[in-house]
Every structure is written in C-alpha cells, then in structure tokens.
N, C-alpha and C positions, 0 to 999 in steps of 0.2 A: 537693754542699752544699745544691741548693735542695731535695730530697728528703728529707733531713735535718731540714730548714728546715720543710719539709710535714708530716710525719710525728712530729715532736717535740709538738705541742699534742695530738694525738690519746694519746699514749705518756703524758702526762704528767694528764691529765683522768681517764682510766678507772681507772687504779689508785687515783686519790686518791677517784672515786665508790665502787670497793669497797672500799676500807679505811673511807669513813662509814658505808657501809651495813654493813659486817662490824663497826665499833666499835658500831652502836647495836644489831646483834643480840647483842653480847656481854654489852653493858651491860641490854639486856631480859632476858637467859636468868641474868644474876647477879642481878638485881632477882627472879627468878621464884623460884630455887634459895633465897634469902636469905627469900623469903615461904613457899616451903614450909617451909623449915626452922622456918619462926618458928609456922608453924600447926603 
C-alpha cells in the first residue's frame, strides 16, 4: 500500500504536465493552420 501511496503523486503529475503541454501545442498549431489559411 505504501508504494502505491508513493508512486501515485508522480503517475498522476506527468500525464496532466503532457496533456498541458500537448493541449497548448494543439491549440498553437490550430491557431497556425487557421492563419495560414486566412493568409
């Protein structure tokens, strides 16, 4: 349990840092696509 207990904070941090980082390069690269298109 207490390894659980350990290892849970780390499991739960990194995937929510790459889903920010991966939501604001999606939202940069639609911002990019939506300016080319418009130039």
């Amino acid at each position: 349990m207490s390894i659980d207990h350990n290892t849970r904070p780390f499991a739960k941090h990194r995937p929510a840092a790459f889903f920010v980082v991966a939501e604001q390069l999606l939202d940069f690269l639609h911002h990019g696509v939506m300016f080319i298109c418009l130039a």
